[in-house]
N, C-alpha and C positions, 0 to 999 in steps of 0.2 A: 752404696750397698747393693743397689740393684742391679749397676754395670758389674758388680763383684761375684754377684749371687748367678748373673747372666752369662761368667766369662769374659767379658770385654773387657779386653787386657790394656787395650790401648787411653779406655775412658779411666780404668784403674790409674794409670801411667799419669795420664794428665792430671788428674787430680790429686795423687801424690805430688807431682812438681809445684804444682802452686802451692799448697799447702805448707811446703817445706824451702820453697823460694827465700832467700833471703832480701835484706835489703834491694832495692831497686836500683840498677844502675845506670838508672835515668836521671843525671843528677843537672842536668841543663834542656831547654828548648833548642828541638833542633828547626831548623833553618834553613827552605830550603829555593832558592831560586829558579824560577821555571823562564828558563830563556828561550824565546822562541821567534822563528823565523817572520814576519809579516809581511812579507813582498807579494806584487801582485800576484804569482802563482798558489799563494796558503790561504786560501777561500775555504779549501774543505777543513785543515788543521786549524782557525781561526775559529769556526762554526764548531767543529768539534772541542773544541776546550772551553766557548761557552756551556755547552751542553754538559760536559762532566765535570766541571770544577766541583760541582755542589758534591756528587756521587763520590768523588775522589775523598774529601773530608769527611763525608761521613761515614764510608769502607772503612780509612781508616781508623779514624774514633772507636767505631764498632769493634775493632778486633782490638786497641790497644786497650779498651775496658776488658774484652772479654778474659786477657792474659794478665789482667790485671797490673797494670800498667796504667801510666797518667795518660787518658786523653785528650787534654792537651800540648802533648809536649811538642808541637812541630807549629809552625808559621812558614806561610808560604809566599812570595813577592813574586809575582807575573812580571816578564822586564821582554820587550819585542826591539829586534832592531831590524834595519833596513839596509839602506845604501847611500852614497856620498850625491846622489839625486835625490834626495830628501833634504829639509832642510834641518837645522838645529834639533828643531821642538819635534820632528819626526822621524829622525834616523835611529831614536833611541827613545822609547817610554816606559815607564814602570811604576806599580801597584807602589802604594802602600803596603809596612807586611803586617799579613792578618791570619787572625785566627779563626776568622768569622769567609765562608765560600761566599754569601753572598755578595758580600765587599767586593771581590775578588770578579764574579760574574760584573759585576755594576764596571767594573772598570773594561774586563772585555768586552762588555758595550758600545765601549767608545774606541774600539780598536777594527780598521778594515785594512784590507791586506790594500798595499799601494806600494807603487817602486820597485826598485829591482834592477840588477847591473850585474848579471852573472855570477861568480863570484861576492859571495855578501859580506858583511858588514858584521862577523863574528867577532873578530877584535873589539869592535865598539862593546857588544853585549860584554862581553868578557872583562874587559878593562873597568864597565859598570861593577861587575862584579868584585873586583878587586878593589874597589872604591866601600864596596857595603862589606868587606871582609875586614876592611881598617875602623871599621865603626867598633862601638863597645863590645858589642854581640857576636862580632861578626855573621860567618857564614857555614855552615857545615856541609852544604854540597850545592852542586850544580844541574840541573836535566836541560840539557841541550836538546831540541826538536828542529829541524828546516827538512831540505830539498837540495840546497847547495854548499861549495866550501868555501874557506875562508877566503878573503882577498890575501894575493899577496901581495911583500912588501912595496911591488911595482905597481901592483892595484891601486895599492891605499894612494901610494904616489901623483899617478895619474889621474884617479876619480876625485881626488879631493882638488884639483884643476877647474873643474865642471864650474864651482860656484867663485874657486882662487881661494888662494891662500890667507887673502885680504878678510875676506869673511869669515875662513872656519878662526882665524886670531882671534876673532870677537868671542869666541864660543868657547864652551867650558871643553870644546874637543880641539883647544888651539894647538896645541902639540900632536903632531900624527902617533898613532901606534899599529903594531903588531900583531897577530894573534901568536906568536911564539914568545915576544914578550912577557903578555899578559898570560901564557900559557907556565910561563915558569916562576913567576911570582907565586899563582895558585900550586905548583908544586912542591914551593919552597913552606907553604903554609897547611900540604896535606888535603888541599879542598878535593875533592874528585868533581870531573865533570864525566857524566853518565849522557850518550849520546846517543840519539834516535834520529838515521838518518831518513828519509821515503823517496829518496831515488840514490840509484845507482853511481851518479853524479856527486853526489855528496859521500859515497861510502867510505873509499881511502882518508879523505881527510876527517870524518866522522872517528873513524876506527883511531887512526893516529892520535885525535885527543882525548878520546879517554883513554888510549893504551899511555899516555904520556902523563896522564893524571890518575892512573889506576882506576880507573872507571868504568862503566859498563858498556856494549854499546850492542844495539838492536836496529834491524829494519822495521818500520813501522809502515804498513800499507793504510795509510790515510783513507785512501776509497774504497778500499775494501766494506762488504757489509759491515763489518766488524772491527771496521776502524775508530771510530769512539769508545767502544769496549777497550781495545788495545792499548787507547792513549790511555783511559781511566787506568786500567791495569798497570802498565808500564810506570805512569808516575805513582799511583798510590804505592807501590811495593815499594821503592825508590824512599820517600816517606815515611813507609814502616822501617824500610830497614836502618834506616839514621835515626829514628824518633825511640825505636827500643833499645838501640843502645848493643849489649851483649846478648839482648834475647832476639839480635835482628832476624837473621836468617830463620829460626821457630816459626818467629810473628810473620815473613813473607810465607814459609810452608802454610802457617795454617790461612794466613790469606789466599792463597791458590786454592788450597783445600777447601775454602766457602765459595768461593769469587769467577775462579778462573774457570773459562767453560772446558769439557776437556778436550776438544778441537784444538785446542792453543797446545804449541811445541815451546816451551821453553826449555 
């Protein structure tokens, strides 16, 4: 009554929509896996996603209460890869998925940036991914973060040489793969992967996967002062926008609307 009595057309407007909202069409947890680069060059992207995970789930919680909306509808599983200079237990690790950021910090606790062989080891996270999308649950999207691109097929080739073939046979990565592979299974299932490259180096093939999985894609300056705000940013809208469902795009406006400083060009 008071934004009515004031004029405020736009607090009239929002408080009509919820009021008259129908059912929710939030009818499952979305799901959302944050892949991300760990080679020796992601010290600063490493440090920065300890620092916001926590801020990331509670942005979005906040706004998914405010629009009323379940806020819990989204779980998130941290998954970091490497390169074929890493071994088994390092070339690829991953979170538990949780609903709880703590968890989520605790595990990137034990994650430092190591390895590296130019081209990386995108296939690996990816083929991960397509492994947790044949679970019950599956998976509703992807946020790809690095610095570099994929290995190609000549890559995987040769760097998997480094330790022999004899080795990676023992391992749950005993068949080589692709990132175009594993690039069209997730299209065949509608996953999007949403990609943020922070160099120049990785942008073509950055752009390429999510222009191939209908995805987003962003440069993210890492070192920038404002590089942890950005990551926060970048992924919680990511989040909201799978977590609300039909009301996604609203839920990111008005998260920009609280959140986003307005220096930022999106």
């Amino acid at each position: 009554m008071t934004a009515l009595s004031e004029g405020n057309i736009k607090a009239v407007k929002k408080f009509l929509l919820k009021q008259n909202r129908g059912a929710s069409s939030v009818t499952k947890t979305s799901r959302t896996v944050l892949l991300m680069d760990a080679t020796g060059s992601m010290s600063s992207l490493l440090s920065a996603a300890k620092e916001t995970v926590c801020t990331m789930f509670e942005r979005a919680s906040d706004i998914l209460k405010e629009e009323m909306l379940p806020s819990d509808a989204f779980q998130m599983q941290i998954a970091i890869y490497r390169n074929y200079n890493s071994r088994e237990n390092k070339i690829l690790q991953a979170s538990s998925w949780e609903t709880k950021a703590s968890n989520l910090r605790s595990f990137m606790n034990t994650i430092s940036p190591e390895g590296g062989w130019g081209p990386e080891a995108i296939e690996i996270g990816l083929w991960h991914a397509v492994k947790e999308s044949e679970m019950q649950n599956s998976i509703s999207q992807i946020i790809l973060i690095g610095d570099a691109p994929a290995n190609t097929q000549q890559d995987v080739r040769q760097k998997r040489e480094s330790f022999g073939e004899a080795y990676w046979e023992k391992t749950r990565f005993s068949k080589p793969t692709y990132c175009r592979y594993e690039l069209q299974k997730l299209k065949e299932k509608n996953i999007p992967v949403h990609s943020f490259y922070l160099t120049d180096y990785a942008k073509d093939d950055f752009e390429k996967i999510a222009r191939e999985t209908r995805g987003r894609c962003e440069h993210l300056d890492i070192h920038s002062a404002d590089g942890a705000e950005s990551l926060t940013d970048f992924v919680t809208e990511e989040i909201l926008r799978s977590a609300a469902g039909d009301h996604g795009d609203t839920v990111v406006e008005l998260y920009r609307t609280k959140y986003v400083r307005k220096t930022y060009a999106f």
